[in-house]
N, C-alpha and C positions, 0 to 999 in steps of 0.2 A: 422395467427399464429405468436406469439411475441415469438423472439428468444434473449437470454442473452448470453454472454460473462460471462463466471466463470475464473478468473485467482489465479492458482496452485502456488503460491510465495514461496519461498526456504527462509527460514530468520534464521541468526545467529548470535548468539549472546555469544561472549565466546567461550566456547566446547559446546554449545548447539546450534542444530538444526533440526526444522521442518518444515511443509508447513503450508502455512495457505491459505485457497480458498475464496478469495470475487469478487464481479461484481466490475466493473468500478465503479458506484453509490456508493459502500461502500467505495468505496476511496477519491470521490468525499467529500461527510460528511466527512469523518473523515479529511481529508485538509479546508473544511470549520469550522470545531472546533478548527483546528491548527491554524491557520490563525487569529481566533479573540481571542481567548485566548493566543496563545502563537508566535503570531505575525514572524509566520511562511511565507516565501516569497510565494508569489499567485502563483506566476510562476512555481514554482517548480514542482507543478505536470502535469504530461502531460495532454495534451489536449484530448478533448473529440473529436472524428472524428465520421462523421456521412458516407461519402462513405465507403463501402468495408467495414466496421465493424468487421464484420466476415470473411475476408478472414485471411489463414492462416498465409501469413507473417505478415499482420498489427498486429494477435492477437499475434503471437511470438516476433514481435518488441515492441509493447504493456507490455510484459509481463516483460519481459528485463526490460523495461525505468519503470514500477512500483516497481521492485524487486530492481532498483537503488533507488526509488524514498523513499524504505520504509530503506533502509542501509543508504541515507545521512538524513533521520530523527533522527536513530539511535546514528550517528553519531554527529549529534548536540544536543541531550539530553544522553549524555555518562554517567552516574550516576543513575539518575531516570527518568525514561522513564515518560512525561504525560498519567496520567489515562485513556485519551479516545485510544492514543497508546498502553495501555496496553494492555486494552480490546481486540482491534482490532486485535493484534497480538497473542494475549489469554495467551499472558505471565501467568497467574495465573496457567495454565496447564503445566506447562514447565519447567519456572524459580521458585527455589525456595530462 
């Protein structure tokens, strides 16, 4: 049986705030879109760990360093967010 990581993200923007839930894999893509379009550091997202995956503290340390990882995105596109950010974060629901 193949088991996922779903990470529960807190994102704000303004006085606006919701969760938005994706696997590690949806983050992964959307930093590889960053990365060659908008020449976004490799590094910045965390790494992919293969031991202990699932254990609790890695997924809650995990979650933390992604919730950081999508605030200094934020943070460097202050204006207008890239469209594949958009999506991702589903701003079209939220922000008007």
């Amino acid at each position: 049986i193949s088991s996922f990581q779903v990470y529960i993200i807190q994102v704000s923007v303004g006085n606006h705030q919701w969760t938005v839930k994706h696997r590690y894999s949806d983050f992964h893509e959307l930093h590889e879109k960053l990365v060659s379009e908008k020449k976004i550091d490799k590094n910045l997202l965390p790494p992919k760990k293969i031991i202990g995956k699932n254990s609790k503290s890695l997924v809650e340390k995990r979650q933390k360093e992604l919730e950081v990882y999508l605030q200094t995105l934020l943070a460097k596109f202050p204006v207008t967010a890239p469209k594949v950010l958009s999506q991702f974060l589903h701003f079209h629901l939220y922000v008007s």
